[in-house]
Biotite code that builds the C-alpha atoms (Angstrom):
import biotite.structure as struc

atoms = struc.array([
    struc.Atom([0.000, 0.000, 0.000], chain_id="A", res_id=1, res_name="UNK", atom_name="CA", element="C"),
    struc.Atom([1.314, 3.214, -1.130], chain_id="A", res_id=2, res_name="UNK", atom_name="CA", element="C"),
    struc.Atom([2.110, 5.367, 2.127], chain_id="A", res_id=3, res_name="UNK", atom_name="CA", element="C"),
    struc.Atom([0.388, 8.756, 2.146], chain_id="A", res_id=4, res_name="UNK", atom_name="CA", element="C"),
    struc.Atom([2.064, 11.900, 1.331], chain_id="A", res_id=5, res_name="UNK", atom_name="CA", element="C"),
    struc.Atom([2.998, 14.814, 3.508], chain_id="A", res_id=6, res_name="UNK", atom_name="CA", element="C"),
    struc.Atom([-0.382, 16.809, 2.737], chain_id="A", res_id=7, res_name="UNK", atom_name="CA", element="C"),
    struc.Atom([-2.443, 14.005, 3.098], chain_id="A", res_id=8, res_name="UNK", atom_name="CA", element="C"),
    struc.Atom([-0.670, 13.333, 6.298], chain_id="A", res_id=9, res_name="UNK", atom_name="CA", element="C"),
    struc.Atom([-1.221, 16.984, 8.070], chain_id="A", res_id=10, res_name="UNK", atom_name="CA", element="C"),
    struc.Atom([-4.823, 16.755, 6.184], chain_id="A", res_id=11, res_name="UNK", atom_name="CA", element="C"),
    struc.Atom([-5.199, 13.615, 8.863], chain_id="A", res_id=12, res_name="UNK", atom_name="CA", element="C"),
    struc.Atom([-3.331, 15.112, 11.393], chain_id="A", res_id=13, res_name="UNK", atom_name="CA", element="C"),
    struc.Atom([-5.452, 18.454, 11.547], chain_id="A", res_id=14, res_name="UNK", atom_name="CA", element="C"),
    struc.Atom([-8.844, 16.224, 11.688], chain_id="A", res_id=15, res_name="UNK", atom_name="CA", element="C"),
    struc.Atom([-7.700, 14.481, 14.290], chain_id="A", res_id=16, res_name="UNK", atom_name="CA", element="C"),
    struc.Atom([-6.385, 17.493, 16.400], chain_id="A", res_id=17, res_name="UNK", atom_name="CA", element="C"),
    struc.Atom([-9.902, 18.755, 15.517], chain_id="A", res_id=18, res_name="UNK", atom_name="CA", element="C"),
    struc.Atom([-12.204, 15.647, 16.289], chain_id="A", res_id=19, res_name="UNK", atom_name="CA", element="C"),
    struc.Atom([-9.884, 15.096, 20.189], chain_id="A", res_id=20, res_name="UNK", atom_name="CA", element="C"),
    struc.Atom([-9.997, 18.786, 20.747], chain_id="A", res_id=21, res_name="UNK", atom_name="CA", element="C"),
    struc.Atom([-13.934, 18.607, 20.245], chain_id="A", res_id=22, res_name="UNK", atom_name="CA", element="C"),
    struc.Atom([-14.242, 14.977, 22.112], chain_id="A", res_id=23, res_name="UNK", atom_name="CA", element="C"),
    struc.Atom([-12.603, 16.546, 25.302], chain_id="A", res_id=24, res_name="UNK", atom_name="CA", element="C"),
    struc.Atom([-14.841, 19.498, 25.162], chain_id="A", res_id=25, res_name="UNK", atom_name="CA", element="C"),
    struc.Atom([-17.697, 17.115, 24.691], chain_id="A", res_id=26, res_name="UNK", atom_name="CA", element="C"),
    struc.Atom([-17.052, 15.114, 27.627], chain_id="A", res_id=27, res_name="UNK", atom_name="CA", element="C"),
    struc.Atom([-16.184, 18.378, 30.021], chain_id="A", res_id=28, res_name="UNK", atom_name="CA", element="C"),
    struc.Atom([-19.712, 20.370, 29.355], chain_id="A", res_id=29, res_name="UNK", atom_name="CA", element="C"),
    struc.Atom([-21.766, 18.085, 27.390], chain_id="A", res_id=30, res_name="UNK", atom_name="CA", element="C"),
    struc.Atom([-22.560, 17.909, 23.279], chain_id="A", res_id=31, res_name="UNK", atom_name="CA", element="C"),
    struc.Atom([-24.956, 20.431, 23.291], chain_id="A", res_id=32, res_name="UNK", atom_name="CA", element="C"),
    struc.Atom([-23.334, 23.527, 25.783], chain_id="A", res_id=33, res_name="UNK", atom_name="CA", element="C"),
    struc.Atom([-20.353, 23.138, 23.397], chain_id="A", res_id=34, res_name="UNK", atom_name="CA", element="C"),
    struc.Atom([-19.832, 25.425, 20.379], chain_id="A", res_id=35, res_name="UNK", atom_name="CA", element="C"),
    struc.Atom([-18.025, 25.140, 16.933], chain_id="A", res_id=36, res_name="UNK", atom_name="CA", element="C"),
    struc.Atom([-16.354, 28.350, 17.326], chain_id="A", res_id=37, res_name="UNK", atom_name="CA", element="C"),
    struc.Atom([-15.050, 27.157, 21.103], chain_id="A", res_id=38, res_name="UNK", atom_name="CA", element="C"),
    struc.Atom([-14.067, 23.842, 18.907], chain_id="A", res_id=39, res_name="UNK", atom_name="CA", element="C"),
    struc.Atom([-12.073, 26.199, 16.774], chain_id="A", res_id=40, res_name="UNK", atom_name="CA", element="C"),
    struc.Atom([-10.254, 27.860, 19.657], chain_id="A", res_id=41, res_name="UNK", atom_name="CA", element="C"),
    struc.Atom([-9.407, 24.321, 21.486], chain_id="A", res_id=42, res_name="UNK", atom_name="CA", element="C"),
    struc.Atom([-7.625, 23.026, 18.378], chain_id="A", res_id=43, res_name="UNK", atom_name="CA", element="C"),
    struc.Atom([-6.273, 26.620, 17.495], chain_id="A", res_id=44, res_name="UNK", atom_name="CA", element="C"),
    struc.Atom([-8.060, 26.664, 13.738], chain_id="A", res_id=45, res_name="UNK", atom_name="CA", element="C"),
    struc.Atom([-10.305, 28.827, 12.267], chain_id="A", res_id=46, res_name="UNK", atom_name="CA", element="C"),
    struc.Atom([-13.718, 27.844, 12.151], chain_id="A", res_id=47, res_name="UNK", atom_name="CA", element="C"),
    struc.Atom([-14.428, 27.385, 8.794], chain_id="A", res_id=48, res_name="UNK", atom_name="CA", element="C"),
    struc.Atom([-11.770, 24.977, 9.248], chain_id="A", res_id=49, res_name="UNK", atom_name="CA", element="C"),
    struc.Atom([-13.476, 22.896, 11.306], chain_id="A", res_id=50, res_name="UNK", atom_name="CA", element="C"),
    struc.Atom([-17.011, 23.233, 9.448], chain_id="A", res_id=51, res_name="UNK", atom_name="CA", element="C"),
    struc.Atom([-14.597, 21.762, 6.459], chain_id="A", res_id=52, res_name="UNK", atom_name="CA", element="C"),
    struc.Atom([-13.637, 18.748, 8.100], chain_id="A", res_id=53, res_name="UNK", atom_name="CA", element="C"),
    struc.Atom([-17.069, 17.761, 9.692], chain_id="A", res_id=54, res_name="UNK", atom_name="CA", element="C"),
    struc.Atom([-19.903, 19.898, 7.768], chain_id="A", res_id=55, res_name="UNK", atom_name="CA", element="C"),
    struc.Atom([-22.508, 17.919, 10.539], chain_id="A", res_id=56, res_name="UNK", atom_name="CA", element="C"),
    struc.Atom([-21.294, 19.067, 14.708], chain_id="A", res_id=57, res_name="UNK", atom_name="CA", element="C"),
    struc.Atom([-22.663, 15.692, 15.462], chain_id="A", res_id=58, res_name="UNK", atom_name="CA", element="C"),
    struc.Atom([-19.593, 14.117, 13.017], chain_id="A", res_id=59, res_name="UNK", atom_name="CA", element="C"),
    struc.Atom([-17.088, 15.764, 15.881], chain_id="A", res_id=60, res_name="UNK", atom_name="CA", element="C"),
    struc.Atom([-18.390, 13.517, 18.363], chain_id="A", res_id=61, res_name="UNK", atom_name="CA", element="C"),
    struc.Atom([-18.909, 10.360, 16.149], chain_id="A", res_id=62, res_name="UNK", atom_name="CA", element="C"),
    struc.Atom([-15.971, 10.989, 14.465], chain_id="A", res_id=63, res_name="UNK", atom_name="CA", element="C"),
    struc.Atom([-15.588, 7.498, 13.269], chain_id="A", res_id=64, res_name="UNK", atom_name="CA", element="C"),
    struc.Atom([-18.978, 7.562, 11.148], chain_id="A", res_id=65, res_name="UNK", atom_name="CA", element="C"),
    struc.Atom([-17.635, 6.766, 8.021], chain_id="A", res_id=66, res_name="UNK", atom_name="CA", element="C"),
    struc.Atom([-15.676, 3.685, 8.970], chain_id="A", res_id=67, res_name="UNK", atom_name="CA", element="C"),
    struc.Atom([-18.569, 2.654, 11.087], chain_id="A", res_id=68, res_name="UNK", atom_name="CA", element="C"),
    struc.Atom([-20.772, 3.157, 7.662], chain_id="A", res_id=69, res_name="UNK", atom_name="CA", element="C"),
    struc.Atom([-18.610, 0.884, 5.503], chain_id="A", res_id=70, res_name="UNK", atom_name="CA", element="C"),
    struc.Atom([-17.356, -1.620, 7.754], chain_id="A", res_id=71, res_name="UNK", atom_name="CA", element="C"),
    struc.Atom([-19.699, -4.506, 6.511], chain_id="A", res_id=72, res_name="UNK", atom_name="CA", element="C"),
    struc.Atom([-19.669, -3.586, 3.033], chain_id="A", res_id=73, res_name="UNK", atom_name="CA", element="C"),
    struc.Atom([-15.738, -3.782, 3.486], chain_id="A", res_id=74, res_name="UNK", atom_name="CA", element="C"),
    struc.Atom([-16.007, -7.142, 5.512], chain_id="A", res_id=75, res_name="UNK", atom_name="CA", element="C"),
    struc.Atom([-18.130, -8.425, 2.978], chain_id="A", res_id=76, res_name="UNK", atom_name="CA", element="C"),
    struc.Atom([-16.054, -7.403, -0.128], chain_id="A", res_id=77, res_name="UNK", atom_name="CA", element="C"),
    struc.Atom([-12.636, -8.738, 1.104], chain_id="A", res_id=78, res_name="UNK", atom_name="CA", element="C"),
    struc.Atom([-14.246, -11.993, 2.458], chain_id="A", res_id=79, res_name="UNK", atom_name="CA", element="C"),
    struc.Atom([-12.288, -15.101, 1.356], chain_id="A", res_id=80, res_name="UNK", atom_name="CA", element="C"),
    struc.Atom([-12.631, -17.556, -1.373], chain_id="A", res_id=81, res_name="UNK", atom_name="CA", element="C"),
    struc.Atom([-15.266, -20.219, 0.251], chain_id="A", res_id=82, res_name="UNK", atom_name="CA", element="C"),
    struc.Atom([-16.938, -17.931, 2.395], chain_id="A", res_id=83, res_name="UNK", atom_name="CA", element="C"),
    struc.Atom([-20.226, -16.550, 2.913], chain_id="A", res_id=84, res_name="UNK", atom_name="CA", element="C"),
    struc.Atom([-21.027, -13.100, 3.523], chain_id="A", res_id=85, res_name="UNK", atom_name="CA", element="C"),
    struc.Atom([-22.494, -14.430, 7.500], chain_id="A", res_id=86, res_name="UNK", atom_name="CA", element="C"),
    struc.Atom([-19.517, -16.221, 7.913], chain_id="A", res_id=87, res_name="UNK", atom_name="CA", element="C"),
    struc.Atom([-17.077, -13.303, 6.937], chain_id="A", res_id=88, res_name="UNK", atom_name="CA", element="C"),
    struc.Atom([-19.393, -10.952, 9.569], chain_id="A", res_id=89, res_name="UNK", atom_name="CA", element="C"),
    struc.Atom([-19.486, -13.179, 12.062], chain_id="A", res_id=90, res_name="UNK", atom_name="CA", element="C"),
    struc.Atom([-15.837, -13.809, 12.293], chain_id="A", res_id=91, res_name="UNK", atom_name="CA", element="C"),
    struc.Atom([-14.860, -10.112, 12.229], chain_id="A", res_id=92, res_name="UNK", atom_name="CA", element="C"),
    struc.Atom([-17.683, -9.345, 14.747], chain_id="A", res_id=93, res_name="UNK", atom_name="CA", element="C"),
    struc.Atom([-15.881, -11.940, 17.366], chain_id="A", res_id=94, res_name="UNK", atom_name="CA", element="C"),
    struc.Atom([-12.286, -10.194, 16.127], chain_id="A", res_id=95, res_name="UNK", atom_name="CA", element="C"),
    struc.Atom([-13.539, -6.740, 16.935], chain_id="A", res_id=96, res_name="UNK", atom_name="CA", element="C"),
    struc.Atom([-15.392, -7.675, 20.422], chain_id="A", res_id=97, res_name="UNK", atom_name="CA", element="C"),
    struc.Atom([-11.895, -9.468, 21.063], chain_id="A", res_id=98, res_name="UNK", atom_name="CA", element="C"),
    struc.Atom([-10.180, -6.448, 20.187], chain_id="A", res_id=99, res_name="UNK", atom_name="CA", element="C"),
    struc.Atom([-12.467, -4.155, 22.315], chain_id="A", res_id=100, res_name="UNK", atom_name="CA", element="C"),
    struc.Atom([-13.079, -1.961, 19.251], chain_id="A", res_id=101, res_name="UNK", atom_name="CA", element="C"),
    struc.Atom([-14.381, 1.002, 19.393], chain_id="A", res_id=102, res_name="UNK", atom_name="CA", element="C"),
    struc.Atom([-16.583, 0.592, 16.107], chain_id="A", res_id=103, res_name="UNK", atom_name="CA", element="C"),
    struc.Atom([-19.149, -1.886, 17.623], chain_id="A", res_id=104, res_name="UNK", atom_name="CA", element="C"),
    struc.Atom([-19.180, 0.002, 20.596], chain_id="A", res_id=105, res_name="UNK", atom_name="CA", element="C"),
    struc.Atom([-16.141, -0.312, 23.038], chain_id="A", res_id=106, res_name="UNK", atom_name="CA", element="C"),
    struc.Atom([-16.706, 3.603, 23.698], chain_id="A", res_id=107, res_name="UNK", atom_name="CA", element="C"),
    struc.Atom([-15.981, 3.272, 27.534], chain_id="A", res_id=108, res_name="UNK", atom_name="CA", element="C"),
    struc.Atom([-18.655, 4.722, 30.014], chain_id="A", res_id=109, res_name="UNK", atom_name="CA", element="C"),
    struc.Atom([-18.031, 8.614, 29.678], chain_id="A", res_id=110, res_name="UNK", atom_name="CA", element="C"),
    struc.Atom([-18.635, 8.509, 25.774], chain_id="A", res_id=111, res_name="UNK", atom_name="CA", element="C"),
    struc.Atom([-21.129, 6.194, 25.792], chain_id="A", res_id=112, res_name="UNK", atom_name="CA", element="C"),
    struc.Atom([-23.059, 8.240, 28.609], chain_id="A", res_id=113, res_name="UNK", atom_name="CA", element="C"),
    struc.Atom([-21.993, 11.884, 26.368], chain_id="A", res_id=114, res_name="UNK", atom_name="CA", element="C"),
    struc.Atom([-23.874, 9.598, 23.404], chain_id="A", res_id=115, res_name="UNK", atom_name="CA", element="C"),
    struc.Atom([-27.155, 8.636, 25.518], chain_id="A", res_id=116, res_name="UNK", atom_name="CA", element="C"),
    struc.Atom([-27.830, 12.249, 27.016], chain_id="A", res_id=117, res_name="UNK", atom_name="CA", element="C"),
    struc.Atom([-27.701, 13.892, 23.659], chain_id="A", res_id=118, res_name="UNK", atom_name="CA", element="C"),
    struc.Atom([-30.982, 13.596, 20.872], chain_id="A", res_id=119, res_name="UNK", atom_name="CA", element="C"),
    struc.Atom([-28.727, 14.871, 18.201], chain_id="A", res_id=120, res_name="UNK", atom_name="CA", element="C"),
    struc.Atom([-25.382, 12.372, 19.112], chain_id="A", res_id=121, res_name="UNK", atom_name="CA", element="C"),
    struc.Atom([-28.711, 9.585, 19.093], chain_id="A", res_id=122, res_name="UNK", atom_name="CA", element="C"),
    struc.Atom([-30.303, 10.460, 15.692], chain_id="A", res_id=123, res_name="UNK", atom_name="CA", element="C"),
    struc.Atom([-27.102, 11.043, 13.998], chain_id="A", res_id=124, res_name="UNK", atom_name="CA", element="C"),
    struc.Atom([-25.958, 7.420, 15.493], chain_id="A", res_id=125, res_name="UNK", atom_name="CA", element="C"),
    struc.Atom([-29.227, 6.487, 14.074], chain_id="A", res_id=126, res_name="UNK", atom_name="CA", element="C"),
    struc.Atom([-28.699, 7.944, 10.479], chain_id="A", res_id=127, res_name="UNK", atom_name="CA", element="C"),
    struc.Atom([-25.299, 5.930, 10.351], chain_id="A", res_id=128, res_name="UNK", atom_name="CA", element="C"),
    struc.Atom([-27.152, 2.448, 11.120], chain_id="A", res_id=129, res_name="UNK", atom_name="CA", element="C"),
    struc.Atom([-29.348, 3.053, 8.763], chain_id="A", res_id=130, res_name="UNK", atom_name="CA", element="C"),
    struc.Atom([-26.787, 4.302, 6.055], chain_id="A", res_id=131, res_name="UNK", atom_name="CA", element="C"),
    struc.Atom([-24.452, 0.909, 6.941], chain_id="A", res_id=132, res_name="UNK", atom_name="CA", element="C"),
    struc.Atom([-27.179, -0.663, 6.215], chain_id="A", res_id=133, res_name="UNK", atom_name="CA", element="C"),
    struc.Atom([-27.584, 0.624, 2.395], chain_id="A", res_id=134, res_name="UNK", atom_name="CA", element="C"),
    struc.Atom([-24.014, 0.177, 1.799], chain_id="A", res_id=135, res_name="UNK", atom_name="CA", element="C"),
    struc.Atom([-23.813, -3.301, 2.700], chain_id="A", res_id=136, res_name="UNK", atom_name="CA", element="C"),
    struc.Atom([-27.240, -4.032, 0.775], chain_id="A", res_id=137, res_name="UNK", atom_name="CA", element="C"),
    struc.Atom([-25.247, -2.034, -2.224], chain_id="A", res_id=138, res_name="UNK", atom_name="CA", element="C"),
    struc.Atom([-22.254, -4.890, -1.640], chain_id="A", res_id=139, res_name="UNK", atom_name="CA", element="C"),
    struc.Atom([-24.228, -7.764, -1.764], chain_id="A", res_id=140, res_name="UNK", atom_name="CA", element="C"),
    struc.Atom([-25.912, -6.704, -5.031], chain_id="A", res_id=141, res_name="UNK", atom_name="CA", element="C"),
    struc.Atom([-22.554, -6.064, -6.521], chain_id="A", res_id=142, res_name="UNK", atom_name="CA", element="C"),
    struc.Atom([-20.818, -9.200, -5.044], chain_id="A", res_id=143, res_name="UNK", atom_name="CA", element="C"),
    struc.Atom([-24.134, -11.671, -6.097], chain_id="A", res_id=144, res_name="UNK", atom_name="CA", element="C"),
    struc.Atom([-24.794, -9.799, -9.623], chain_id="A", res_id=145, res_name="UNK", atom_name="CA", element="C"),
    struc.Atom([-28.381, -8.978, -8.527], chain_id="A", res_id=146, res_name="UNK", atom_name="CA", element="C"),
    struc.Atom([-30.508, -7.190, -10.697], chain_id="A", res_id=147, res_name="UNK", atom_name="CA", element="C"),
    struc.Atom([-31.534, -4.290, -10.010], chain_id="A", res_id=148, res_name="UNK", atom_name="CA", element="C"),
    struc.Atom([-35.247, -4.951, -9.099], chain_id="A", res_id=149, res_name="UNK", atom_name="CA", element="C"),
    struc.Atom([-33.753, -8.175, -7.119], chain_id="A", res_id=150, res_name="UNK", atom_name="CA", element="C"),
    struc.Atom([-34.948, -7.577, -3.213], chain_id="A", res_id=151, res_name="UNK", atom_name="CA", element="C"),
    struc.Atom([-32.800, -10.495, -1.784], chain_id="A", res_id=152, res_name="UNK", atom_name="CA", element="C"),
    struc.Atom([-29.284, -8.188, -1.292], chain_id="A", res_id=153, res_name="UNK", atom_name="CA", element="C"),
    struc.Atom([-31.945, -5.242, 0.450], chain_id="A", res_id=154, res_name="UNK", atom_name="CA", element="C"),
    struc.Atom([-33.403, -8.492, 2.580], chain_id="A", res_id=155, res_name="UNK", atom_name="CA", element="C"),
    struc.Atom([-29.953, -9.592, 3.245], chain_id="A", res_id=156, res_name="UNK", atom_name="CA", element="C"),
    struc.Atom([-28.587, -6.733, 4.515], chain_id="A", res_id=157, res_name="UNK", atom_name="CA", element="C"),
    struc.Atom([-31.832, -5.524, 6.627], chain_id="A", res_id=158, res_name="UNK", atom_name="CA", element="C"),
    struc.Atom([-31.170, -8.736, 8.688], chain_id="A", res_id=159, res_name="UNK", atom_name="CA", element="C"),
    struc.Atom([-27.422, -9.001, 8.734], chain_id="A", res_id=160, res_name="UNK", atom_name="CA", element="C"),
    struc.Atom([-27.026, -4.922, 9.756], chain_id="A", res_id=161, res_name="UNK", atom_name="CA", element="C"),
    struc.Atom([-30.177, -5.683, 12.204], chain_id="A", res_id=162, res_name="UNK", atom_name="CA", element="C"),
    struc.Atom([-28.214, -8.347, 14.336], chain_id="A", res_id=163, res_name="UNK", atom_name="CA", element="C"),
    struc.Atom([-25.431, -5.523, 14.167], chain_id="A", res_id=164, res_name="UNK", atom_name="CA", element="C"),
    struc.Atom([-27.373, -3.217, 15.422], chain_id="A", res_id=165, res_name="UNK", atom_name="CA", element="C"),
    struc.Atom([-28.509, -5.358, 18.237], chain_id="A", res_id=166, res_name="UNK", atom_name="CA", element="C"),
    struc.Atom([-25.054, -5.972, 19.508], chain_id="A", res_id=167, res_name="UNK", atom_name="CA", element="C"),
    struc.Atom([-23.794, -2.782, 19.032], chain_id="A", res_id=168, res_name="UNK", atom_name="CA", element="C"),
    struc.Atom([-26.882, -1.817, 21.171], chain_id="A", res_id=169, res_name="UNK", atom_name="CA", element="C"),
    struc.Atom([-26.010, -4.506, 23.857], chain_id="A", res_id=170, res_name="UNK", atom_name="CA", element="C"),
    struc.Atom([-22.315, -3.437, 24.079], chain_id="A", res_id=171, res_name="UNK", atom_name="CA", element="C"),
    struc.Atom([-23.458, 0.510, 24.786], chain_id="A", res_id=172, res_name="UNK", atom_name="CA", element="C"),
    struc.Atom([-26.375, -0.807, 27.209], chain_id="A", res_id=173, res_name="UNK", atom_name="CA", element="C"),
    struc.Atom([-23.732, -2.596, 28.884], chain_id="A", res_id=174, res_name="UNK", atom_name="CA", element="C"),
    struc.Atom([-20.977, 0.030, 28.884], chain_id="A", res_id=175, res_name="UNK", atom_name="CA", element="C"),
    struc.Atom([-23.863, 2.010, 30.831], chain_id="A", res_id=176, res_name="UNK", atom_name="CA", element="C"),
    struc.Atom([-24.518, -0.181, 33.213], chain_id="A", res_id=177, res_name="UNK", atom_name="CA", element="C"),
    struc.Atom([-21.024, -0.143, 34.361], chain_id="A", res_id=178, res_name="UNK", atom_name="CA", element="C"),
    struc.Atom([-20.086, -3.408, 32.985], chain_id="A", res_id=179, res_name="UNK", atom_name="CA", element="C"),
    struc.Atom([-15.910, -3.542, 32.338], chain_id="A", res_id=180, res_name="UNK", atom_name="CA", element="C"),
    struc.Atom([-15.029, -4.412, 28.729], chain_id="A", res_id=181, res_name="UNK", atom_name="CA", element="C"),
    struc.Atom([-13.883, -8.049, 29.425], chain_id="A", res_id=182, res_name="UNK", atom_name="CA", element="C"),
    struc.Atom([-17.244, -8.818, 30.687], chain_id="A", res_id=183, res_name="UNK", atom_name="CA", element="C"),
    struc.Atom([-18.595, -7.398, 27.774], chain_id="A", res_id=184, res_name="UNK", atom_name="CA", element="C"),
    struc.Atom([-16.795, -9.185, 25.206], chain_id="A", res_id=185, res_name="UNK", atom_name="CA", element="C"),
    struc.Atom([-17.252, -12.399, 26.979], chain_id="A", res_id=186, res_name="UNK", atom_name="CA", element="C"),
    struc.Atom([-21.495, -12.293, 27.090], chain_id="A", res_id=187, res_name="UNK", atom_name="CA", element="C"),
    struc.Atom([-20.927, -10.918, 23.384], chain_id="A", res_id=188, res_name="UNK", atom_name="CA", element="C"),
    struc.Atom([-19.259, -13.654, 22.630], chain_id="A", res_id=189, res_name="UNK", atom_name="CA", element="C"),
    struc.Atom([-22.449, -16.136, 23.271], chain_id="A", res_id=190, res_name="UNK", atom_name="CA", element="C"),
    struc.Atom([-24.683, -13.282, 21.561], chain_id="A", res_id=191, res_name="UNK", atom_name="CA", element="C"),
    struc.Atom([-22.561, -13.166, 18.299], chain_id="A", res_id=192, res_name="UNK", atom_name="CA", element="C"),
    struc.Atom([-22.716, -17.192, 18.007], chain_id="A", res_id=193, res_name="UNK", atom_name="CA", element="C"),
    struc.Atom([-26.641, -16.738, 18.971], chain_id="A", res_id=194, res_name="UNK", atom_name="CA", element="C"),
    struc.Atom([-27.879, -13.923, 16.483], chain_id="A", res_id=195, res_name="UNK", atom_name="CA", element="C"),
    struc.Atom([-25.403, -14.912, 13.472], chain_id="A", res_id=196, res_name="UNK", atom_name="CA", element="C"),
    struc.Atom([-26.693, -18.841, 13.922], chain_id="A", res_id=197, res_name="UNK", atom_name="CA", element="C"),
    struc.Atom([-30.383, -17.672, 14.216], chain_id="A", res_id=198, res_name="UNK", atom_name="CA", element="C"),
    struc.Atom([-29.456, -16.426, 10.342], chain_id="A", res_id=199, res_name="UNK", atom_name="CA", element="C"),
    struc.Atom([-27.701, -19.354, 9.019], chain_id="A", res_id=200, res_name="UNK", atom_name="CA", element="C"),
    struc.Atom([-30.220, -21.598, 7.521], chain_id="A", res_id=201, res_name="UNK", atom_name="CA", element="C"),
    struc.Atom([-31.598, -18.131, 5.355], chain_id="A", res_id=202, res_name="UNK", atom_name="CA", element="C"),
    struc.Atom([-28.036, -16.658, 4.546], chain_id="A", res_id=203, res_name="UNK", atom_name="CA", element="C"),
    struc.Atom([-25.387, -19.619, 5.100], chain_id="A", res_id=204, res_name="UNK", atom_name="CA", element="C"),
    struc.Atom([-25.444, -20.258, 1.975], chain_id="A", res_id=205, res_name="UNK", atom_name="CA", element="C"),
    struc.Atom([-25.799, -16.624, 0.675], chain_id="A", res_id=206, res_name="UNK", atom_name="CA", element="C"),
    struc.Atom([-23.209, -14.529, -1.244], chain_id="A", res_id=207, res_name="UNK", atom_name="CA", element="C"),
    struc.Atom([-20.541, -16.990, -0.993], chain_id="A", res_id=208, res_name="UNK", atom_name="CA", element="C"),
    struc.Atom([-17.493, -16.077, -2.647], chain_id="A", res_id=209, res_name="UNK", atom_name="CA", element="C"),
    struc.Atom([-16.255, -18.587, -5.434], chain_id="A", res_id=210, res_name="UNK", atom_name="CA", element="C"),
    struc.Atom([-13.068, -20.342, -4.693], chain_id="A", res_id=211, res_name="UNK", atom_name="CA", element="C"),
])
């Protein structure tokens, strides 16, 4: 993989700087007693600068939104020779709960609690379900050739993003309750083999990729 040059790099850099400078602010007053022009002045930009990077306030917060939006499609599309799109999801699920990651909801108390007290964080949180859900429908068409008037990749991904969405919603109900991460991961553990079995005699089978 080609490394990234020097502007891309400071490109990164300066979102970053943005998207901590904002989380800390976040978590010290709450999402909605926090401005973007107090955003501006914590990472020492100008505003517009920061309306650049994240056109949405909410996208400061949930600053990982776009890898949260592809991350199935992605899972899906580099799946190996032999294996189904449930298999490839299940077995990255159980990586990421091993790994604690942040994506399917590792956010730690604080974050998840800044999430839960704000209608905006929830809707936008919401929007990205709903648009993970599109893109992975969108990859299943593509990887099973479906036509386009073929509802089986829509059906597909409604149920394999729902069971997503139900862990994800089990790890942040969890978090709240003051559960530690290693408890966590070890009841998601059972859930993941639970909700990605109750699929398999519909989708075992479904968008497997030739070997």
């Amino acid at each position: 993989m080609t490394e990234p040059g020097l502007r891309a790099r400071k490109k990164q850099q300066t979102r970053d700087s943005i998207s901590q400078q904002a989380t800390l602010l976040f978590l010290e007053r709450g999402f909605d007693k926090v401005t973007i022009a107090e955003v501006a002045a914590a990472a020492d930009v100008a505003k517009m600068t920061v309306t650049n990077y994240f056109p949405r306030k909410e996208d400061l917060a949930l600053d990982l939104g776009p890898v949260f939006v592809e991350q199935l499609a992605r899972t899906v599309r580099e799946r190996a020779p032999g294996e189904s799109a449930l298999a490839a999801l299940r077995r990255a699920y159980l990586a990421a709960a091993a790994g604690r990651d942040q994506v399917v909801g590792f956010s730690g108390p604080a974050f998840a609690q800044l999430i839960a007290d704000s209608p905006a964080l929830v809707a936008r949180l919401r929007e990205f379900h709903e648009e993970r859900e599109a893109a992975l429908a969108r990859a299943l068409a593509a990887e099973t050739a479906a036509a386009p008037t073929d509802i089986a990749p829509r059906v597909a991904a409604a149920q394999l993003a729902g069971v997503h969405r139900v862990l994800f919603d089990e790890t942040v109900r969890r978090t709240l309750a003051g559960e530690s991460d290693e408890d966590i991961a070890a009841a998601l553990t059972g859930y993941i083999a639970e909700a990605f079995g109750a699929l398999a005699p519909a989708l075992d089978r479904y968008a497997v990729r030739p070997g």
